[in-house]
PDB file of N, CA, C and O in Angstrom:
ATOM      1  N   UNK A   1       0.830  -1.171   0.000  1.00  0.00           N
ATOM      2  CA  UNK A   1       0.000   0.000   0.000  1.00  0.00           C
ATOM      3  C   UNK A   1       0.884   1.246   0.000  1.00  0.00           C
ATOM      4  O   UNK A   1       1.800   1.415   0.805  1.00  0.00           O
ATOM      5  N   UNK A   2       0.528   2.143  -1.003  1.00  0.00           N
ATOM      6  CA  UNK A   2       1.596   3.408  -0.765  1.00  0.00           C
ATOM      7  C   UNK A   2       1.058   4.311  -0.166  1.00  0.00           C
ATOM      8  O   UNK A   2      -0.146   4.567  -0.204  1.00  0.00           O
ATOM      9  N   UNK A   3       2.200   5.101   0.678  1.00  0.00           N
ATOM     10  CA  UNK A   3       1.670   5.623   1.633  1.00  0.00           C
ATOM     11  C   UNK A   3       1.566   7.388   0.970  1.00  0.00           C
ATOM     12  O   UNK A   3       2.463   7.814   0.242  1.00  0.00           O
ATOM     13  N   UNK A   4       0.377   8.240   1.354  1.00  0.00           N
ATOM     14  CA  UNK A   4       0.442   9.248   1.342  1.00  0.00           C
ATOM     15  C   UNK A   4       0.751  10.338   1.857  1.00  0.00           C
ATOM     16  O   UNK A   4       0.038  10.782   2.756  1.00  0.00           O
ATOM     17  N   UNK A   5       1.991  11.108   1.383  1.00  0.00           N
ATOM     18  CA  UNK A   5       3.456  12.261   1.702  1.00  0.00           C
ATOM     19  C   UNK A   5       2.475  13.299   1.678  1.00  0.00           C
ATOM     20  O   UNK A   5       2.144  13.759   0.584  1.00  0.00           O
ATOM     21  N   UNK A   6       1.995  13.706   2.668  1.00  0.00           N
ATOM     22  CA  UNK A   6       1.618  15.294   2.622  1.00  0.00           C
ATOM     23  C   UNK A   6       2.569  16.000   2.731  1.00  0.00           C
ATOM     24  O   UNK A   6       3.576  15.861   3.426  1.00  0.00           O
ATOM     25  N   UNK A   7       2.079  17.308   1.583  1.00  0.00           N
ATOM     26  CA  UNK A   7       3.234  17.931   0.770  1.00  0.00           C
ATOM     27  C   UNK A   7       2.978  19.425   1.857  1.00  0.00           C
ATOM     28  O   UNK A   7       2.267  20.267   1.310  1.00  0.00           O
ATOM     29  N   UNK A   8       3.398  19.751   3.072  1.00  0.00           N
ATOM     30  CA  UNK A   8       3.050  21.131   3.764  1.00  0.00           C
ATOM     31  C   UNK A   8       4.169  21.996   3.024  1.00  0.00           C
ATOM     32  O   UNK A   8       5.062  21.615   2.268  1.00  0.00           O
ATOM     33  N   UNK A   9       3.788  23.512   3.556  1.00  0.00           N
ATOM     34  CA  UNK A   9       4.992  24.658   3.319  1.00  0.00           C
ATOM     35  C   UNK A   9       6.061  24.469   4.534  1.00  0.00           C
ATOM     36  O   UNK A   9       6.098  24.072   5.699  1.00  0.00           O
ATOM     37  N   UNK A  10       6.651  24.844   3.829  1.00  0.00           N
ATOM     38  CA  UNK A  10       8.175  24.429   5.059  1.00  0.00           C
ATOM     39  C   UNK A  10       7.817  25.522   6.344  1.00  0.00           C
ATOM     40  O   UNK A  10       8.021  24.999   7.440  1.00  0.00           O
ATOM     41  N   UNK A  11       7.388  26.751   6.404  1.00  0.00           N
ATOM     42  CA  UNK A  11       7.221  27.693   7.470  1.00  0.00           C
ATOM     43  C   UNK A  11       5.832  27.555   8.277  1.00  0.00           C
ATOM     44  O   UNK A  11       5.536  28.298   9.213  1.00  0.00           O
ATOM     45  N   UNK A  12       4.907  26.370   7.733  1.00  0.00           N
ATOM     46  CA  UNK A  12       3.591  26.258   8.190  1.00  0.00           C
ATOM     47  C   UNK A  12       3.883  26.318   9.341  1.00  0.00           C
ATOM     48  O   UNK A  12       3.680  27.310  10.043  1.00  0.00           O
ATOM     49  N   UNK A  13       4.531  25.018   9.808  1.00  0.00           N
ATOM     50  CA  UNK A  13       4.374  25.020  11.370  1.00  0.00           C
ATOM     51  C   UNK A  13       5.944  25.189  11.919  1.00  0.00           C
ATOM     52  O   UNK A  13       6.981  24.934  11.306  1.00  0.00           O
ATOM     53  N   UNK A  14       5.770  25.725  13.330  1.00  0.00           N
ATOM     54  CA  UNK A  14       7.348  26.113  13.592  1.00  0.00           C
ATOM     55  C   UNK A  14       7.482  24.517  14.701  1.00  0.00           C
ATOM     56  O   UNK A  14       6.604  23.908  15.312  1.00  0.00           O
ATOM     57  N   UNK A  15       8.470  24.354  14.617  1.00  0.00           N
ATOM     58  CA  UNK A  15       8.776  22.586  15.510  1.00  0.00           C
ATOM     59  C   UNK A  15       9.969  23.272  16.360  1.00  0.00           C
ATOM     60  O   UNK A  15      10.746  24.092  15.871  1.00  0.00           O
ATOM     61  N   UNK A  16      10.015  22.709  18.047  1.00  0.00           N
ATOM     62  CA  UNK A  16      10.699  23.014  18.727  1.00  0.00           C
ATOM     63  C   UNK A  16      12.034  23.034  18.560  1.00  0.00           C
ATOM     64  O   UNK A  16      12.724  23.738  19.297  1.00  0.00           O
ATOM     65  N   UNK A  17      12.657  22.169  17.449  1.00  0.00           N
ATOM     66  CA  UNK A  17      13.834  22.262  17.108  1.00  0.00           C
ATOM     67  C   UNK A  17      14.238  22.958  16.146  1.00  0.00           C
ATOM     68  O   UNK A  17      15.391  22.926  15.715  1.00  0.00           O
ATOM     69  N   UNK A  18      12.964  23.936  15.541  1.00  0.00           N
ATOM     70  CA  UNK A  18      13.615  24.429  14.471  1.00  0.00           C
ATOM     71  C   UNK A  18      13.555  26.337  15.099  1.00  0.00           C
ATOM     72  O   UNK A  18      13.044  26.789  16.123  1.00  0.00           O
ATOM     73  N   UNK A  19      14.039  26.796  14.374  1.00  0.00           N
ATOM     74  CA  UNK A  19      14.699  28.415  14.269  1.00  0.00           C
ATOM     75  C   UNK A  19      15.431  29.156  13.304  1.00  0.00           C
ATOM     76  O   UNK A  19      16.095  28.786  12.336  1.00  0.00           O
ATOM     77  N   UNK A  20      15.144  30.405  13.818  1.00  0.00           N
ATOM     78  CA  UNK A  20      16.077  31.403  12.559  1.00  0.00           C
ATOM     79  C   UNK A  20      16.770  31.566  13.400  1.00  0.00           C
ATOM     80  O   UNK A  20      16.750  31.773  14.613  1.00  0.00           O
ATOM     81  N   UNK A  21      17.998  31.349  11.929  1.00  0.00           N
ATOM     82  CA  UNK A  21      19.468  31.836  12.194  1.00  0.00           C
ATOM     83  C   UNK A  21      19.914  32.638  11.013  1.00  0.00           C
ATOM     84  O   UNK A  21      19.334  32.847   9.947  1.00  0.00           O
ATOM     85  N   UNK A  22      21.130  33.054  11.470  1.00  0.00           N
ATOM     86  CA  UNK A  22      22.129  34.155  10.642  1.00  0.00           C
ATOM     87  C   UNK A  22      23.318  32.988   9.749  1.00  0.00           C
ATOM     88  O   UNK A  22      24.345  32.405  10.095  1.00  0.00           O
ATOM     89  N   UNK A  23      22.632  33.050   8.656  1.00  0.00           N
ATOM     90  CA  UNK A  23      23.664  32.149   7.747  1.00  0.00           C
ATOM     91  C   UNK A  23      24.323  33.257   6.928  1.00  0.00           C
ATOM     92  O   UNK A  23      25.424  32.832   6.581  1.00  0.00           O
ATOM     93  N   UNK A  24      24.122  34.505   6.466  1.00  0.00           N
ATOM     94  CA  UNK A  24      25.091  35.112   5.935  1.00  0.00           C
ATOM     95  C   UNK A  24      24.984  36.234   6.002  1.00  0.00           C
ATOM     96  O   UNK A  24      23.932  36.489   6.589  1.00  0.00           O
ATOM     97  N   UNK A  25      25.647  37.345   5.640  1.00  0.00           N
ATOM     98  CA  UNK A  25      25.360  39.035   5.632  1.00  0.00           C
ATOM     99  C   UNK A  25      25.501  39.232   4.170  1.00  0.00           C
ATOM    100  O   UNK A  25      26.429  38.904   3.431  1.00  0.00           O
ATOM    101  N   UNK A  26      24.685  39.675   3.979  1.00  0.00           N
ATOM    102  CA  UNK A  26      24.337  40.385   2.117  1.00  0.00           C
ATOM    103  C   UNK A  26      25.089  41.880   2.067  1.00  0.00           C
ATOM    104  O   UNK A  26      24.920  42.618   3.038  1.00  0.00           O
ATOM    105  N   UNK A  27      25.902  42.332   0.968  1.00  0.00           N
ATOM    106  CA  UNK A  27      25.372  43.932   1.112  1.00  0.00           C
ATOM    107  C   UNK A  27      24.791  44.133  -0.441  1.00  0.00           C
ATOM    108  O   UNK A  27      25.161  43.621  -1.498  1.00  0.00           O
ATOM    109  N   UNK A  28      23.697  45.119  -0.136  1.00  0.00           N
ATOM    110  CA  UNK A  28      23.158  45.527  -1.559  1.00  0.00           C
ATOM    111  C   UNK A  28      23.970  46.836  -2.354  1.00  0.00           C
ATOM    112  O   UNK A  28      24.136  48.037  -2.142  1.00  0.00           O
ATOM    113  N   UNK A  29      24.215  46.211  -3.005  1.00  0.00           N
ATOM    114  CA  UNK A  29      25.035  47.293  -4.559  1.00  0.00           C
ATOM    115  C   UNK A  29      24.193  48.671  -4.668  1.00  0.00           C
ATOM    116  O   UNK A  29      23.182  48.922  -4.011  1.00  0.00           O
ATOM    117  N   UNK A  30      24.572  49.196  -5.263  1.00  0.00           N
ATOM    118  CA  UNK A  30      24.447  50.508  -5.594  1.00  0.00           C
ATOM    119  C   UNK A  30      22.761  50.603  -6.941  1.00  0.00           C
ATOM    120  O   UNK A  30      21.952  51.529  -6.892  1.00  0.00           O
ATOM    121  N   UNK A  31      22.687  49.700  -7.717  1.00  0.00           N
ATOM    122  CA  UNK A  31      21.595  48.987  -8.117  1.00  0.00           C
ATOM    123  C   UNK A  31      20.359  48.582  -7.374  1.00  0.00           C
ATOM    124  O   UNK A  31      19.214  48.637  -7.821  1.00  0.00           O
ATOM    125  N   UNK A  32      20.820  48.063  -5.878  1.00  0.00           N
ATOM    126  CA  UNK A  32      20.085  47.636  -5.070  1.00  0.00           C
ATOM    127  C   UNK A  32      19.670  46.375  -5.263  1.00  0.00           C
ATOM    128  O   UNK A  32      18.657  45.867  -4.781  1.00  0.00           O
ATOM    129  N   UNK A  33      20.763  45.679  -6.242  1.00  0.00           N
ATOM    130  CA  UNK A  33      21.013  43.904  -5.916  1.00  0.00           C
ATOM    131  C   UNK A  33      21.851  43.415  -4.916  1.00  0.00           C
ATOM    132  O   UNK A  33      22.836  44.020  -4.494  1.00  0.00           O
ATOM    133  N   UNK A  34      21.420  42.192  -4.489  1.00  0.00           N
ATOM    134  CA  UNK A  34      22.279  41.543  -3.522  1.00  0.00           C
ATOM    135  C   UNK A  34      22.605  40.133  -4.330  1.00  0.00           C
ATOM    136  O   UNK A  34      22.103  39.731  -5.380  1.00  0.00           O
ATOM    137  N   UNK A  35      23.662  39.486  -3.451  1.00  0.00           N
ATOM    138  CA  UNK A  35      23.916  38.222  -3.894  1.00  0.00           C
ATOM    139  C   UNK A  35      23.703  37.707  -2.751  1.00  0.00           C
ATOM    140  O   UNK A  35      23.994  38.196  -1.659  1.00  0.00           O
ATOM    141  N   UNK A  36      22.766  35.882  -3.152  1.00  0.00           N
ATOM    142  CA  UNK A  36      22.947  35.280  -2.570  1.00  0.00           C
ATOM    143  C   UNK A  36      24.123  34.468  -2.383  1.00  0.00           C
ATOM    144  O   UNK A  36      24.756  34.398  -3.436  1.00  0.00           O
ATOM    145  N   UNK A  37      24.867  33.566  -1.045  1.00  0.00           N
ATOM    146  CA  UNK A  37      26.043  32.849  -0.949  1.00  0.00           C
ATOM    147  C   UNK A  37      25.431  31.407  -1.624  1.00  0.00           C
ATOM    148  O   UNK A  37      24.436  30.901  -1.103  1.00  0.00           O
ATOM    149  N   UNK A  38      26.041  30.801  -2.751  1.00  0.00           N
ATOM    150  CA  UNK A  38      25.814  29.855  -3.346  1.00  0.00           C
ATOM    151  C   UNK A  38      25.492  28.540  -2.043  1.00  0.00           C
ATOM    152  O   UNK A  38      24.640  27.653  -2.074  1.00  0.00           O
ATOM    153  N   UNK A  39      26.248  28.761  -1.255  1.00  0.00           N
ATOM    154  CA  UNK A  39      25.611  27.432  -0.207  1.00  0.00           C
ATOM    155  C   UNK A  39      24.367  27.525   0.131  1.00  0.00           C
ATOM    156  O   UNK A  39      23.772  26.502   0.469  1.00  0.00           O
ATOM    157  N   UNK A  40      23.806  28.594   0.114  1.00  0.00           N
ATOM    158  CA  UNK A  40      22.167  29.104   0.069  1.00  0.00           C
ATOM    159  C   UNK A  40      21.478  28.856  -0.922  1.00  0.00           C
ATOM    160  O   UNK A  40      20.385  28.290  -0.917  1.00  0.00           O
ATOM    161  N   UNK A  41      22.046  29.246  -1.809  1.00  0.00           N
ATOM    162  CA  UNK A  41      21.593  28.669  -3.136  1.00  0.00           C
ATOM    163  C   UNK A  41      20.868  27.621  -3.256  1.00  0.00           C
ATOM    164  O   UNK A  41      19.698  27.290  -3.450  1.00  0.00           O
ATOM    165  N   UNK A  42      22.481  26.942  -2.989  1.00  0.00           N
ATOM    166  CA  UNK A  42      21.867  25.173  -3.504  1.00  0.00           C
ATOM    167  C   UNK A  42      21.319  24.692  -2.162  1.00  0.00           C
ATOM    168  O   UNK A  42      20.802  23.619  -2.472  1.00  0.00           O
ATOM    169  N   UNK A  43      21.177  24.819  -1.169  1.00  0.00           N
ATOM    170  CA  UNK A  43      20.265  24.100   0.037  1.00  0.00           C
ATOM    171  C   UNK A  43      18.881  24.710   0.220  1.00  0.00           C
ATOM    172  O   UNK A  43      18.119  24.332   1.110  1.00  0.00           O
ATOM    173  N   UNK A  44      18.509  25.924  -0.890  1.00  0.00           N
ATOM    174  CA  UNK A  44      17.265  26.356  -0.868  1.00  0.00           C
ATOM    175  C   UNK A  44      16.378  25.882  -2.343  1.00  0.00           C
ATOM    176  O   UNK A  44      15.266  26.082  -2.833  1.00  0.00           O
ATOM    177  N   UNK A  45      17.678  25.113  -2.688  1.00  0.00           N
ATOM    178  CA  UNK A  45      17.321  24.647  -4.706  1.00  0.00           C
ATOM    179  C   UNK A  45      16.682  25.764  -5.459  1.00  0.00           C
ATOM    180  O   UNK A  45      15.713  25.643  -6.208  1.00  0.00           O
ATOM    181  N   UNK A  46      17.496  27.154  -5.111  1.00  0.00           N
ATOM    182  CA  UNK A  46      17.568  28.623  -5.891  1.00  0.00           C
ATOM    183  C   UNK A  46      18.148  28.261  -6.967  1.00  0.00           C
ATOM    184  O   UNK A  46      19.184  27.600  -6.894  1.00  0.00           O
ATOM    185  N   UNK A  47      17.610  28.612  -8.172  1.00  0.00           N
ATOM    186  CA  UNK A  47      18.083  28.275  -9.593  1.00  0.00           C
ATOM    187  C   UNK A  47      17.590  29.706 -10.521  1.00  0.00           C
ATOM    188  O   UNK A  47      16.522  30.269 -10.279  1.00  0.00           O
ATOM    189  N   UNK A  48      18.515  30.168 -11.573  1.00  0.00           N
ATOM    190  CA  UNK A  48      18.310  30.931 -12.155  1.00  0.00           C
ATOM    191  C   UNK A  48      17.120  31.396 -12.913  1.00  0.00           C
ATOM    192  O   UNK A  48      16.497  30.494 -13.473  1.00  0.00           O
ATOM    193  N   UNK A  49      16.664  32.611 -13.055  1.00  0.00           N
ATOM    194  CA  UNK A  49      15.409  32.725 -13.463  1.00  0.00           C
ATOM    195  C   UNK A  49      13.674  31.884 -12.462  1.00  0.00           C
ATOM    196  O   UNK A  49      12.610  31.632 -13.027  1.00  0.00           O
ATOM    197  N   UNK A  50      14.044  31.616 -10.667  1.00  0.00           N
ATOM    198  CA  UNK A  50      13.186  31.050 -10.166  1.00  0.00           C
ATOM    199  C   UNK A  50      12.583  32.784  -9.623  1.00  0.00           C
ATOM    200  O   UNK A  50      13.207  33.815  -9.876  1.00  0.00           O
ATOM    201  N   UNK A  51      11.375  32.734  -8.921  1.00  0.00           N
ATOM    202  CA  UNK A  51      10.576  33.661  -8.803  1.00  0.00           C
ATOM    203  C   UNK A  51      10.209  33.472  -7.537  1.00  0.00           C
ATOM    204  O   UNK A  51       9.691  32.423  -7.152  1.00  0.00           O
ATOM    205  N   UNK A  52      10.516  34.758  -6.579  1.00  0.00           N
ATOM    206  CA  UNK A  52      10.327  34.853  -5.207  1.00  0.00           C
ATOM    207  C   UNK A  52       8.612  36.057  -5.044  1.00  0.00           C
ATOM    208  O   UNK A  52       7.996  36.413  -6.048  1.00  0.00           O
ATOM    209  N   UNK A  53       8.361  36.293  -4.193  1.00  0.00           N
ATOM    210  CA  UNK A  53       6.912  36.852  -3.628  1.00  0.00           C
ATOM    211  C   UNK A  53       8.091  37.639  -2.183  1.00  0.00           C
ATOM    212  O   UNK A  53       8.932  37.099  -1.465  1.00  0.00           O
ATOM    213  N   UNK A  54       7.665  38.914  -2.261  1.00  0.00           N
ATOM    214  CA  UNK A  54       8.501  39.374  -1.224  1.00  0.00           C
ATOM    215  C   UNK A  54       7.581  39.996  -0.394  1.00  0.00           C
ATOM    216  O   UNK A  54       6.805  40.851  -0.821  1.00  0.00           O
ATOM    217  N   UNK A  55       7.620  39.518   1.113  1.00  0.00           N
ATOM    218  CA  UNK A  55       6.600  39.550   2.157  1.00  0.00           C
ATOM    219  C   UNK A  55       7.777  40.382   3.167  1.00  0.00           C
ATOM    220  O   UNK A  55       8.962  40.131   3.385  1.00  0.00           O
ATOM    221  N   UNK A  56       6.796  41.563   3.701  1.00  0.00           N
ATOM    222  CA  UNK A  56       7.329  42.787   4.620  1.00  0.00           C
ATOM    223  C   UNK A  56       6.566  42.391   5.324  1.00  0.00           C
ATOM    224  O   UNK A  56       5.574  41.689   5.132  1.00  0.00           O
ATOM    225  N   UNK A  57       7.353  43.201   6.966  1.00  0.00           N
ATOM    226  CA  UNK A  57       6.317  43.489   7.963  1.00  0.00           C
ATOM    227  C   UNK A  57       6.547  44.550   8.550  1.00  0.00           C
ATOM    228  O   UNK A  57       7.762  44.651   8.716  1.00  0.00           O
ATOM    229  N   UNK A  58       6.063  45.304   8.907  1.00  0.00           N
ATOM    230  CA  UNK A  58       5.941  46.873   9.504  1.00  0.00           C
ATOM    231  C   UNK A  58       5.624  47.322  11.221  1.00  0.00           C
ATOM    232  O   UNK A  58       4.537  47.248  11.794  1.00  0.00           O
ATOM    233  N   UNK A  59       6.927  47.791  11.787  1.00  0.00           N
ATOM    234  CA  UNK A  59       6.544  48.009  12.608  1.00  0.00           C
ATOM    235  C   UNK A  59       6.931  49.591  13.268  1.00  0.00           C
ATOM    236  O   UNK A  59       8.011  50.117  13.538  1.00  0.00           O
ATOM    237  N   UNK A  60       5.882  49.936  13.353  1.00  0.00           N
ATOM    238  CA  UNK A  60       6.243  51.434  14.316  1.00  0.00           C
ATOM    239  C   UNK A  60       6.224  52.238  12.247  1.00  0.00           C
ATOM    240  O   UNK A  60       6.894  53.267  12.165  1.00  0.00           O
ATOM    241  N   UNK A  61       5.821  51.965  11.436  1.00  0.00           N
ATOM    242  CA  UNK A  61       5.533  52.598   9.932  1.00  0.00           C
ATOM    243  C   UNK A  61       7.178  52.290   9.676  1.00  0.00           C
ATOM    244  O   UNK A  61       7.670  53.303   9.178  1.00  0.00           O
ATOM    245  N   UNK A  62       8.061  51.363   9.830  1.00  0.00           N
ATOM    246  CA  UNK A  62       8.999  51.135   9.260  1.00  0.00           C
ATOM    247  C   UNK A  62       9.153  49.427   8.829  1.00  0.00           C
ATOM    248  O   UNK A  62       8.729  48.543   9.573  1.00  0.00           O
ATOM    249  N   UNK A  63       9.840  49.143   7.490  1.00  0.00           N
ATOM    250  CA  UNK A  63       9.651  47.835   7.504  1.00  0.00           C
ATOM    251  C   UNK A  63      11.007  47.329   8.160  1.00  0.00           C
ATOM    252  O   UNK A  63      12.187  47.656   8.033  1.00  0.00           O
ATOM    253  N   UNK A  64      10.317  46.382   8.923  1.00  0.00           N
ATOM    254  CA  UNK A  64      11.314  45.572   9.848  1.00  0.00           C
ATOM    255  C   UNK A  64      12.314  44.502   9.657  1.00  0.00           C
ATOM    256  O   UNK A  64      13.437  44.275  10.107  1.00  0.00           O
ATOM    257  N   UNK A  65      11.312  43.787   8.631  1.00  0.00           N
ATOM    258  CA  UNK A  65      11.830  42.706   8.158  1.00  0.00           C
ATOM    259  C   UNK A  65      11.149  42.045   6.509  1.00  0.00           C
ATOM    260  O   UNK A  65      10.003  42.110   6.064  1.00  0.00           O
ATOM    261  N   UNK A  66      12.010  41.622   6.105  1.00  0.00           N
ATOM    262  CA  UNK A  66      12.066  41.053   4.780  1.00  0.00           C
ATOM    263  C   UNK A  66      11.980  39.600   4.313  1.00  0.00           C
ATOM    264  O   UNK A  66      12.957  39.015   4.779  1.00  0.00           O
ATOM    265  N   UNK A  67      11.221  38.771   3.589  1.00  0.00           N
ATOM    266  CA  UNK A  67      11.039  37.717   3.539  1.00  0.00           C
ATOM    267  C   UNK A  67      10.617  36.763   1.866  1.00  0.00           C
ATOM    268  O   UNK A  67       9.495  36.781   1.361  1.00  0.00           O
ATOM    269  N   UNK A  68      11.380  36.291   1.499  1.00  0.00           N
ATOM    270  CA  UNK A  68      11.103  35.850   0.319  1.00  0.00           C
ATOM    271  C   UNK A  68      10.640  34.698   0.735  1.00  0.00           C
ATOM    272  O   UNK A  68      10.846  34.024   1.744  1.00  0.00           O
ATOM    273  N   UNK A  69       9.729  34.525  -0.555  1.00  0.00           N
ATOM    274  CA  UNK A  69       8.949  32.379  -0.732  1.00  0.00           C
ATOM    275  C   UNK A  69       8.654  32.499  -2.039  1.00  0.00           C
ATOM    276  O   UNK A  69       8.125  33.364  -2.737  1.00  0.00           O
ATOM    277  N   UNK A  70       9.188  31.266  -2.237  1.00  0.00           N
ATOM    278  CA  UNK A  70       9.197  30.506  -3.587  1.00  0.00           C
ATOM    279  C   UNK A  70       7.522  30.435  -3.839  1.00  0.00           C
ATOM    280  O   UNK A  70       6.683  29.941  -3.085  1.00  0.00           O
ATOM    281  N   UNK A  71       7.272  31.226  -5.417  1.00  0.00           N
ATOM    282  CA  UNK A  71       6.107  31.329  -5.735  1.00  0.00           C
ATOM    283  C   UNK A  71       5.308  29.900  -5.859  1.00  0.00           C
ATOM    284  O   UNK A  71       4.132  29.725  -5.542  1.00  0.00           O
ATOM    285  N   UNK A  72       6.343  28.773  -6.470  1.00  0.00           N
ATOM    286  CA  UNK A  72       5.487  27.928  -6.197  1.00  0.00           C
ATOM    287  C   UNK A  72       4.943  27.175  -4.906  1.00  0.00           C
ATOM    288  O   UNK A  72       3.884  26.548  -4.939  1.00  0.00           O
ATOM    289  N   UNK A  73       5.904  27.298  -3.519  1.00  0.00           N
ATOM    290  CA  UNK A  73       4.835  27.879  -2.213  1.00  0.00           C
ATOM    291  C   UNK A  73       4.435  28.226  -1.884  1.00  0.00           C
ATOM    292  O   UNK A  73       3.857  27.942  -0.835  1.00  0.00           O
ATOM    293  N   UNK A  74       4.383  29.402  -2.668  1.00  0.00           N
ATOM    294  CA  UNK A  74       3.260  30.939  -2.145  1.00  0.00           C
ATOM    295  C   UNK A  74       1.837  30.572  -2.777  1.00  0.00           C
ATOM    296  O   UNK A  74       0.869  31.193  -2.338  1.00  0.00           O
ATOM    297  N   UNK A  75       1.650  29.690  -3.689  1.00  0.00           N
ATOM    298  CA  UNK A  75       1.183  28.785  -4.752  1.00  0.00           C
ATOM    299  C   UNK A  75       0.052  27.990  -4.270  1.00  0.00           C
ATOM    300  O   UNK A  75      -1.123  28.351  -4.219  1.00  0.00           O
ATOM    301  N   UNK A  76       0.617  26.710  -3.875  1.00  0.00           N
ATOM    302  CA  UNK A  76       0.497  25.648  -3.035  1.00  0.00           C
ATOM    303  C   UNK A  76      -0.239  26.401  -1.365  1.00  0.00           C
ATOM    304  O   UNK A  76      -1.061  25.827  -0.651  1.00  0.00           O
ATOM    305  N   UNK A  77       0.115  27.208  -1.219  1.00  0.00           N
ATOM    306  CA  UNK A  77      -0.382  28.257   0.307  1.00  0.00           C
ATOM    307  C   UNK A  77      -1.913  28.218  -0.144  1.00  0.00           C
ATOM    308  O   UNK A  77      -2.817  27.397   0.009  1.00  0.00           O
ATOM    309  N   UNK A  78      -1.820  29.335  -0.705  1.00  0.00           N
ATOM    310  CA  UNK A  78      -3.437  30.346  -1.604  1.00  0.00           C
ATOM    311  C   UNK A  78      -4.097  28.938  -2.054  1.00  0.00           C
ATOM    312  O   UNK A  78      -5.318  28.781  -2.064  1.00  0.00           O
ATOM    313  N   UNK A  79      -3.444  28.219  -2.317  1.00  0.00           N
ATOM    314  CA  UNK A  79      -4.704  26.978  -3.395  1.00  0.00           C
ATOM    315  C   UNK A  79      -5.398  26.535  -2.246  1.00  0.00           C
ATOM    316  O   UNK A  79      -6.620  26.652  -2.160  1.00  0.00           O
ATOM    317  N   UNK A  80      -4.513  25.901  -1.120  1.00  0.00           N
ATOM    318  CA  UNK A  80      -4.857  24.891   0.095  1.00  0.00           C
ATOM    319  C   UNK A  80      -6.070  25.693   0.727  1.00  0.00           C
ATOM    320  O   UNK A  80      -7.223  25.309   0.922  1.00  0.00           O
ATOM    321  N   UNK A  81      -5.473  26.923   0.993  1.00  0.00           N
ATOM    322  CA  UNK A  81      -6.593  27.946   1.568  1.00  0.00           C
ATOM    323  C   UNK A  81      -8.182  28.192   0.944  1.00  0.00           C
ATOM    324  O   UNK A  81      -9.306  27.836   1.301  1.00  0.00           O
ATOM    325  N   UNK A  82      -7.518  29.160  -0.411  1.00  0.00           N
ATOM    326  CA  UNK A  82      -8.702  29.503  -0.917  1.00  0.00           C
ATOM    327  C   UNK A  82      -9.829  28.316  -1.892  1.00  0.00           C
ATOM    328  O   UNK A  82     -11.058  28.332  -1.968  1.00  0.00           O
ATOM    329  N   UNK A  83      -9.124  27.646  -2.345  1.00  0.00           N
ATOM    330  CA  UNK A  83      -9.569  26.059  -3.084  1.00  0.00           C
ATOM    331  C   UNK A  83     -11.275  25.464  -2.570  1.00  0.00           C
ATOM    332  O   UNK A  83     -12.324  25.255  -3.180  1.00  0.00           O
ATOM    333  N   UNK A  84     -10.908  25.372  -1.379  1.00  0.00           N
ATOM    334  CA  UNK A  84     -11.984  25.025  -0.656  1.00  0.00           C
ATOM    335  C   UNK A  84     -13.214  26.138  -0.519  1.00  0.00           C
ATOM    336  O   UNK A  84     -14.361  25.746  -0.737  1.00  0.00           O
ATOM    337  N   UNK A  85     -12.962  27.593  -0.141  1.00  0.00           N
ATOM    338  CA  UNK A  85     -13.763  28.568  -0.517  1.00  0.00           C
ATOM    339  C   UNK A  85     -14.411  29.106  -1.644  1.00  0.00           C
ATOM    340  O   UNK A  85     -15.437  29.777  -1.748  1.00  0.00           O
ATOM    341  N   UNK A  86     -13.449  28.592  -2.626  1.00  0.00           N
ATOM    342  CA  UNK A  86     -13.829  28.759  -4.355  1.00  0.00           C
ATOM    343  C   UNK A  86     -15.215  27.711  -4.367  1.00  0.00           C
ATOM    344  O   UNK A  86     -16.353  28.175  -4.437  1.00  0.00           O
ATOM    345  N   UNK A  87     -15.005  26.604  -4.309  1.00  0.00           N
ATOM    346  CA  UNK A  87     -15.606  25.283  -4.269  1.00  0.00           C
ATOM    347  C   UNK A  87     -16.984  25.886  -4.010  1.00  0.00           C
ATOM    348  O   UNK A  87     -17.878  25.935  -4.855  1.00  0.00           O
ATOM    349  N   UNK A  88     -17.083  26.417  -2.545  1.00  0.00           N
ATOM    350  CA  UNK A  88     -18.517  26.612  -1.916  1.00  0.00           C
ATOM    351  C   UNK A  88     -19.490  27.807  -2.213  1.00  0.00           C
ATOM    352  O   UNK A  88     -20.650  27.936  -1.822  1.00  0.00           O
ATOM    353  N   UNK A  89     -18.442  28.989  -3.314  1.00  0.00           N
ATOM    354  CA  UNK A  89     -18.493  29.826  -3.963  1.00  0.00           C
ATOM    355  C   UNK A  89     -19.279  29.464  -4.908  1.00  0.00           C
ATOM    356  O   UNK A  89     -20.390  29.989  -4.984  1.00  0.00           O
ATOM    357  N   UNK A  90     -18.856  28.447  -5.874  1.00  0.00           N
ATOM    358  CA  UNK A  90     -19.393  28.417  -7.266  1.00  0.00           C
ATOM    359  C   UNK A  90     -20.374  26.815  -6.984  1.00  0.00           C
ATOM    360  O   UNK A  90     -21.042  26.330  -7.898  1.00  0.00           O
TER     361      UNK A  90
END
């Protein structure tokens, strides 16, 4: 019998062993590109021409913090969510 892999977003749920950390310091160019460190790269399977969704949060009217997700998780998010509301919609 094969078993069924539910496919979650990696940030759904936070697990006691997991956390943010400081894996590298960026500086942004004069352009206002940054580079990512290729060990990031490849342990996030960042590949050329992939497409991020960039999520702020604001505090005190300043943004605090910065957050990219892979559109096709940002994707997979909105479907799981809204999917079911569409459904009862139409």
């Amino acid at each position: 019998m094969k078993k069924h892999i539910k496919k979650s977003h990696c940030c759904a749920q936070r697990k006691k062993d997991s956390c943010c950390e400081v894996k590298s310091i960026v500086t942004i160019d004069d352009r206002g590109q940054m580079v990512l460190p290729k060990e990031i790269r490849d342990k996030a399977k960042i590949r050329a021409g992939d497409k991020f969704a960039v999520i702020t949060w604001e505090k005190e009217g300043k943004i605090c913090c910065i957050t990219l997700i892979k559109i096709e998780e940002l994707t997979d998010v909105v479907k799981k969510r809204l999917g079911p509301l569409l459904k009862d919609i139409i």
